[in-house]
C-alpha positions in Angstrom: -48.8 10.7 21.1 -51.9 9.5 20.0 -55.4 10.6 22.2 -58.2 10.3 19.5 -59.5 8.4 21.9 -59.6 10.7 25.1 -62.1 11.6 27.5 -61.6 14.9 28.9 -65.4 16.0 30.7 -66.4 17.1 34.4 -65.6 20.3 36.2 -62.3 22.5 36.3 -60.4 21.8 39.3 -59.2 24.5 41.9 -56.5 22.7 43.3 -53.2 23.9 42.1 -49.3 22.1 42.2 -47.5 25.1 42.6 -44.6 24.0 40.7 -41.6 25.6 40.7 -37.9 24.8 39.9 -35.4 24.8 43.5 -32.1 24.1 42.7 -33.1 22.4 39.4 -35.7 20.2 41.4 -39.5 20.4 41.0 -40.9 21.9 44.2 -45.0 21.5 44.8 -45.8 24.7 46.4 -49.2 23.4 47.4 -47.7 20.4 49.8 -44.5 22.2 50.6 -42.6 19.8 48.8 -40.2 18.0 46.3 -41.8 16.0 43.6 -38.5 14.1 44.2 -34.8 14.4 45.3 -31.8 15.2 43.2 -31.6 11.4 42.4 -35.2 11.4 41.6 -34.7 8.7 38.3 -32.6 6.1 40.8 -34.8 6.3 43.5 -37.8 5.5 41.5 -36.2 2.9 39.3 -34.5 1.8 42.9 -37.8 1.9 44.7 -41.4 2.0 42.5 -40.0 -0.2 39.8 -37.3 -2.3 41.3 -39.5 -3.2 44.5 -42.4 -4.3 41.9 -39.6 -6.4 40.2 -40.8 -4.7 37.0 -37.6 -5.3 35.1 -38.0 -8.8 35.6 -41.7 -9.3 35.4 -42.0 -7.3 32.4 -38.9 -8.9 30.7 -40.8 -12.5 31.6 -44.5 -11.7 29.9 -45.9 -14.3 27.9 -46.4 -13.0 23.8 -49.4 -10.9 23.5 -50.4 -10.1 27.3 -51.1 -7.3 28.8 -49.3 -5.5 32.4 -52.3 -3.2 34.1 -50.0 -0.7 36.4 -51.4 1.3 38.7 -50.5 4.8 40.3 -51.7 6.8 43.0 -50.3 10.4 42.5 -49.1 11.3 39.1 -47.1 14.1 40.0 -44.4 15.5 37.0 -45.2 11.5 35.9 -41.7 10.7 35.8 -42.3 7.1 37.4 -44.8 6.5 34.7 -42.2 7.4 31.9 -39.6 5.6 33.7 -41.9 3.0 33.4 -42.8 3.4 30.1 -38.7 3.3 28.9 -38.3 0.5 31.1 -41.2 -1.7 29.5 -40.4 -0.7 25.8 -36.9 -1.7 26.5 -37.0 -5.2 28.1 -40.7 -6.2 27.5 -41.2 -8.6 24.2 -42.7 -7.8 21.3 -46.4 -7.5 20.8 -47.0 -7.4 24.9 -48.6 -4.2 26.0 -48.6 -1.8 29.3 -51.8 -0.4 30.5 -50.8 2.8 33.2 -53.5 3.7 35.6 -53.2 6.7 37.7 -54.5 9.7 40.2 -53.6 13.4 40.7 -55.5 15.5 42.6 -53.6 18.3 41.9 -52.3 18.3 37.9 -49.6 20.7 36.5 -50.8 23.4 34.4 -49.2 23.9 30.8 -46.3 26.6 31.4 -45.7 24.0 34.1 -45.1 21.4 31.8 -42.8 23.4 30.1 -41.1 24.3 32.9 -39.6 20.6 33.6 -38.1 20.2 30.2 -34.8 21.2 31.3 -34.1 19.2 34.0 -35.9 15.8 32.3 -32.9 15.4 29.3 -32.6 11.5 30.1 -36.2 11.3 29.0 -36.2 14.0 26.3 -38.4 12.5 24.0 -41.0 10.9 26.6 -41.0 14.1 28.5 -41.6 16.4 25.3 -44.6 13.9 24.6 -46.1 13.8 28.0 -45.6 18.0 28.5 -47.0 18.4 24.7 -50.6 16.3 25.3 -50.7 16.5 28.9 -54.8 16.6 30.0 -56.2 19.7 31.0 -56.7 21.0 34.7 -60.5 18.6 34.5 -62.3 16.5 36.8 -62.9 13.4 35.4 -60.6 10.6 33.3 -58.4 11.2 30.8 -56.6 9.2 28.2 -53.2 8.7 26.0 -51.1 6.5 24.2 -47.2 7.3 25.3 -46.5 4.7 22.5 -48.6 2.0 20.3 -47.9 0.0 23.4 -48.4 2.0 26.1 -51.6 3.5 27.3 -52.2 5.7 29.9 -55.8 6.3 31.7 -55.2 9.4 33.9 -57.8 10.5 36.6 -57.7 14.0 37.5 -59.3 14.5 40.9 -59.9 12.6 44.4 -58.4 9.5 44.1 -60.7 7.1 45.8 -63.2 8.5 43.6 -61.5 8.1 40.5 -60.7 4.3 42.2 -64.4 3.6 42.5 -65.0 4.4 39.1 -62.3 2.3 38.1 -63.6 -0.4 39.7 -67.2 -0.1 38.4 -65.9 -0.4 34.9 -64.8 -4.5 35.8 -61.0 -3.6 34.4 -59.4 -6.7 36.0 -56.9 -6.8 38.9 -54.0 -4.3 38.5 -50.4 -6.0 38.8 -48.3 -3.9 40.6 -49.0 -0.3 42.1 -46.6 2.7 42.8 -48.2 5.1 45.9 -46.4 8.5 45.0 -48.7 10.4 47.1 -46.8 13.0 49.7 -46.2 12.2 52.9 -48.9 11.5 54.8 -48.1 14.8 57.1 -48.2 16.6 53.9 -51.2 14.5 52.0 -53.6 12.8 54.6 -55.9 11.7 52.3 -54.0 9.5 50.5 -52.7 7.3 53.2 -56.2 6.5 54.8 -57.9 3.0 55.3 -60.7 3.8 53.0 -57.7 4.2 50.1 -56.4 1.7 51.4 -59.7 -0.8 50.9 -60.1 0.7 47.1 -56.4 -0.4 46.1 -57.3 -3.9 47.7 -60.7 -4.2 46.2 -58.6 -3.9 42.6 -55.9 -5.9 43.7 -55.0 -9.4 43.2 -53.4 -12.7 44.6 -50.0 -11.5 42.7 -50.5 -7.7 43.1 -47.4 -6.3 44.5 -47.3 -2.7 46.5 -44.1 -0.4 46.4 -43.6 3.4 48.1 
Protein backbone atom coordinates (compact mmCIF):
# COMPACT_ATOMS: atom_id res chain seq x y z
CA UNK A 1 0.00 0.00 0.00
CA UNK A 2 1.38 3.23 -0.71
CA UNK A 3 0.48 6.46 1.86
CA UNK A 4 3.51 8.84 1.41
CA UNK A 5 1.00 10.92 0.73
CA UNK A 6 -1.31 10.80 3.93
CA UNK A 7 -2.71 13.16 6.21
CA UNK A 8 -3.26 11.85 9.54
CA UNK A 9 -3.82 15.31 12.11
CA UNK A 10 -6.68 16.43 14.55
CA UNK A 11 -7.63 14.97 17.86
CA UNK A 12 -7.88 11.22 19.11
CA UNK A 13 -11.23 10.02 18.98
CA UNK A 14 -13.20 8.34 22.04
CA UNK A 15 -15.63 6.53 20.23
CA UNK A 16 -14.91 2.95 20.05
CA UNK A 17 -16.30 -0.18 17.51
CA UNK A 18 -16.21 -2.74 19.94
CA UNK A 19 -15.41 -5.42 17.52
CA UNK A 20 -15.64 -8.69 18.31
CA UNK A 21 -15.92 -12.13 16.42
CA UNK A 22 -19.79 -14.01 16.92
CA UNK A 23 -19.99 -16.96 15.28
CA UNK A 24 -17.15 -15.92 12.88
CA UNK A 25 -19.09 -12.60 12.17
CA UNK A 26 -17.79 -9.13 13.14
CA UNK A 27 -20.07 -7.81 15.95
CA UNK A 28 -19.83 -3.71 16.77
CA UNK A 29 -20.23 -3.75 20.45
CA UNK A 30 -20.87 -0.06 20.38
CA UNK A 31 -24.21 -0.20 18.08
CA UNK A 32 -25.21 -3.69 19.19
CA UNK A 33 -24.58 -5.00 15.92
CA UNK A 34 -23.33 -7.02 12.86
CA UNK A 35 -21.04 -5.31 10.57
CA UNK A 36 -22.87 -7.75 8.22
CA UNK A 37 -24.52 -11.16 7.95
CA UNK A 38 -22.98 -14.50 7.26
CA UNK A 39 -23.41 -13.70 3.44
CA UNK A 40 -21.91 -10.39 4.14
CA UNK A 41 -19.66 -10.47 0.37
CA UNK A 42 -23.22 -11.29 -1.64
CA UNK A 43 -25.17 -8.94 -0.01
CA UNK A 44 -22.92 -6.15 -0.68
CA UNK A 45 -21.90 -7.13 -4.12
CA UNK A 46 -25.98 -7.94 -4.40
CA UNK A 47 -26.89 -4.67 -2.90
CA UNK A 48 -23.99 -1.60 -2.67
CA UNK A 49 -22.39 -2.53 -5.86
CA UNK A 50 -25.02 -4.28 -7.93
CA UNK A 51 -27.74 -1.56 -7.17
CA UNK A 52 -25.07 1.22 -8.33
CA UNK A 53 -24.60 -1.02 -11.45
CA UNK A 54 -20.89 -0.81 -10.71
CA UNK A 55 -20.03 -3.86 -12.68
CA UNK A 56 -21.37 -2.42 -15.56
CA UNK A 57 -20.53 1.19 -15.20
CA UNK A 58 -17.09 0.48 -14.32
CA UNK A 59 -16.58 -2.12 -17.11
CA UNK A 60 -18.04 0.85 -19.59
CA UNK A 61 -15.50 3.86 -18.54
CA UNK A 62 -13.98 5.70 -21.25
CA UNK A 63 -9.72 5.29 -21.25
CA UNK A 64 -8.22 7.42 -18.72
CA UNK A 65 -11.25 8.63 -16.57
CA UNK A 66 -11.71 8.59 -13.25
CA UNK A 67 -14.98 6.85 -10.94
CA UNK A 68 -15.25 9.24 -7.53
CA UNK A 69 -17.22 6.59 -4.97
CA UNK A 70 -18.51 7.59 -2.06
CA UNK A 71 -19.18 5.93 1.37
CA UNK A 72 -20.87 6.75 4.44
CA UNK A 73 -19.71 4.33 7.20
CA UNK A 74 -16.51 2.50 6.61
CA UNK A 75 -17.00 -0.11 8.96
CA UNK A 76 -14.41 -3.51 8.55
CA UNK A 77 -14.30 -1.74 4.75
CA UNK A 78 -15.27 -4.76 3.16
CA UNK A 79 -17.64 -2.89 0.55
CA UNK A 80 -14.73 -0.73 -0.32
CA UNK A 81 -12.44 -3.82 -1.01
CA UNK A 82 -15.15 -5.46 -2.70
CA UNK A 83 -15.16 -2.58 -4.67
CA UNK A 84 -11.77 -2.30 -5.14
CA UNK A 85 -11.56 -6.22 -6.59
CA UNK A 86 -14.45 -5.50 -8.52
CA UNK A 87 -12.90 -2.28 -10.36
CA UNK A 88 -9.45 -3.88 -10.90
CA UNK A 89 -11.11 -6.78 -12.41
CA UNK A 90 -13.58 -5.36 -15.10
CA UNK A 91 -12.52 -1.64 -15.27
CA UNK A 92 -9.98 -0.92 -18.39
CA UNK A 93 -6.74 -0.15 -18.26
CA UNK A 94 -5.33 3.19 -17.32
CA UNK A 95 -9.00 4.31 -15.71
CA UNK A 96 -8.80 4.98 -12.02
CA UNK A 97 -11.15 4.73 -8.73
CA UNK A 98 -11.27 7.45 -6.27
CA UNK A 99 -13.05 5.91 -2.72
CA UNK A 100 -14.42 8.47 -0.39
CA UNK A 101 -15.65 7.53 2.97
CA UNK A 102 -16.82 8.17 6.85
CA UNK A 103 -16.39 6.25 10.16
CA UNK A 104 -17.24 7.71 13.15
CA UNK A 105 -16.13 4.94 15.02
CA UNK A 106 -12.70 3.24 13.39
CA UNK A 107 -11.34 -0.20 14.46
CA UNK A 108 -8.31 -0.17 16.47
CA UNK A 109 -5.21 -2.28 15.38
CA UNK A 110 -5.55 -5.77 17.30
CA UNK A 111 -9.04 -5.27 15.68
CA UNK A 112 -7.77 -5.29 12.36
CA UNK A 113 -6.02 -8.28 13.09
CA UNK A 114 -8.82 -9.88 14.43
CA UNK A 115 -10.86 -10.03 10.90
CA UNK A 116 -8.15 -11.79 9.01
CA UNK A 117 -9.54 -15.04 9.43
CA UNK A 118 -12.79 -14.71 8.35
CA UNK A 119 -11.77 -12.24 5.22
CA UNK A 120 -9.72 -15.31 3.11
CA UNK A 121 -11.67 -14.39 -0.28
CA UNK A 122 -9.92 -11.00 0.01
CA UNK A 123 -6.63 -12.16 1.64
CA UNK A 124 -4.41 -9.98 0.04
CA UNK A 125 -6.78 -6.70 0.10
CA UNK A 126 -7.56 -7.37 3.64
CA UNK A 127 -3.81 -7.89 4.76
CA UNK A 128 -3.23 -4.39 3.02
CA UNK A 129 -6.16 -2.54 4.40
CA UNK A 130 -5.54 -4.25 8.25
CA UNK A 131 -1.50 -3.53 7.72
CA UNK A 132 -1.91 0.56 6.96
CA UNK A 133 -5.16 1.14 8.28
CA UNK A 134 -5.27 5.07 9.75
CA UNK A 135 -5.04 5.63 13.27
CA UNK A 136 -8.07 6.16 15.81
CA UNK A 137 -7.69 10.45 14.49
CA UNK A 138 -10.04 13.10 13.85
CA UNK A 139 -9.45 14.40 10.65
CA UNK A 140 -8.83 12.75 6.81
CA UNK A 141 -6.81 10.18 6.04
CA UNK A 142 -5.32 8.79 2.88
CA UNK A 143 -4.09 5.37 0.87
CA UNK A 144 -3.54 3.84 -2.22
CA UNK A 145 -5.14 0.11 -2.08
CA UNK A 146 -3.45 -0.16 -5.64
CA UNK A 147 -1.70 2.34 -8.26
CA UNK A 148 -5.31 2.68 -9.27
CA UNK A 149 -7.20 2.96 -6.35
CA UNK A 150 -7.18 5.69 -3.83
CA UNK A 151 -8.87 5.85 -0.79
CA UNK A 152 -9.56 9.35 1.23
CA UNK A 153 -10.87 8.08 4.61
CA UNK A 154 -12.52 10.62 7.22
CA UNK A 155 -12.37 9.58 10.62
CA UNK A 156 -15.07 11.37 12.56
CA UNK A 157 -18.78 12.98 12.19
CA UNK A 158 -19.63 12.46 8.94
CA UNK A 159 -21.44 15.57 7.90
CA UNK A 160 -18.47 17.17 9.00
CA UNK A 161 -16.01 15.31 7.15
CA UNK A 162 -18.90 15.96 4.08
CA UNK A 163 -18.58 19.68 4.48
CA UNK A 164 -14.99 19.56 4.24
CA UNK A 165 -15.22 17.53 1.34
CA UNK A 166 -17.25 19.82 -0.31
CA UNK A 167 -15.13 22.97 0.39
CA UNK A 168 -12.27 21.32 -1.36
CA UNK A 169 -14.53 21.68 -5.02
CA UNK A 170 -13.76 17.64 -5.59
CA UNK A 171 -16.46 17.26 -8.34
CA UNK A 172 -19.77 15.26 -8.08
CA UNK A 173 -19.29 11.77 -6.65
CA UNK A 174 -20.89 8.94 -8.94
CA UNK A 175 -22.41 6.51 -6.91
CA UNK A 176 -22.64 6.24 -2.99
CA UNK A 177 -22.92 3.21 -0.59
CA UNK A 178 -24.86 4.36 3.03
CA UNK A 179 -23.46 1.47 5.40
CA UNK A 180 -24.33 3.44 8.33
CA UNK A 181 -26.42 1.13 11.11
CA UNK A 182 -29.80 1.28 11.29
CA UNK A 183 -31.23 4.23 11.92
CA UNK A 184 -32.60 2.75 15.53
CA UNK A 185 -29.06 1.97 16.15
CA UNK A 186 -27.18 5.10 14.30
CA UNK A 187 -29.63 8.31 14.24
CA UNK A 188 -27.29 10.42 13.06
CA UNK A 189 -26.59 9.11 9.99
CA UNK A 190 -30.03 8.88 8.56
CA UNK A 191 -31.04 12.70 9.18
CA UNK A 192 -32.06 15.40 6.64
CA UNK A 193 -29.11 17.48 7.19
CA UNK A 194 -26.94 14.19 5.90
CA UNK A 195 -29.16 13.89 3.79
CA UNK A 196 -28.68 17.70 2.19
CA UNK A 197 -24.65 17.08 2.28
CA UNK A 198 -24.75 13.84 0.04
CA UNK A 199 -27.08 15.89 -2.38
CA UNK A 200 -24.98 19.02 -2.34
CA UNK A 201 -22.04 16.53 -3.74
CA UNK A 202 -24.20 14.68 -5.87
CA UNK A 203 -24.89 14.80 -9.43
CA UNK A 204 -27.49 14.52 -12.35
CA UNK A 205 -26.14 10.72 -12.75
CA UNK A 206 -25.38 10.05 -9.03
CA UNK A 207 -26.90 6.90 -7.99
CA UNK A 208 -27.75 5.96 -4.13
CA UNK A 209 -27.68 2.24 -2.82
CA UNK A 210 -28.41 0.84 1.04
Amino acid sequence: MHDANRIEVGTALTPEAGLELRDGLPWSRRHAAYYHHADGVTERERGFLGLNALPARFAAMAPRTQFHLGELGFGTGLTVLLATRLFLRVAPAGCSLHVTSTEAAPLRPHEWAMLTPVRQDLGPLHALLAAHAPPPVRGWHRRWLHPRVRLALYHGDARAGLDELRGLGCGAVDAWCLDGFAPERNPEMWDDALAAALGALSGAGTTFAT
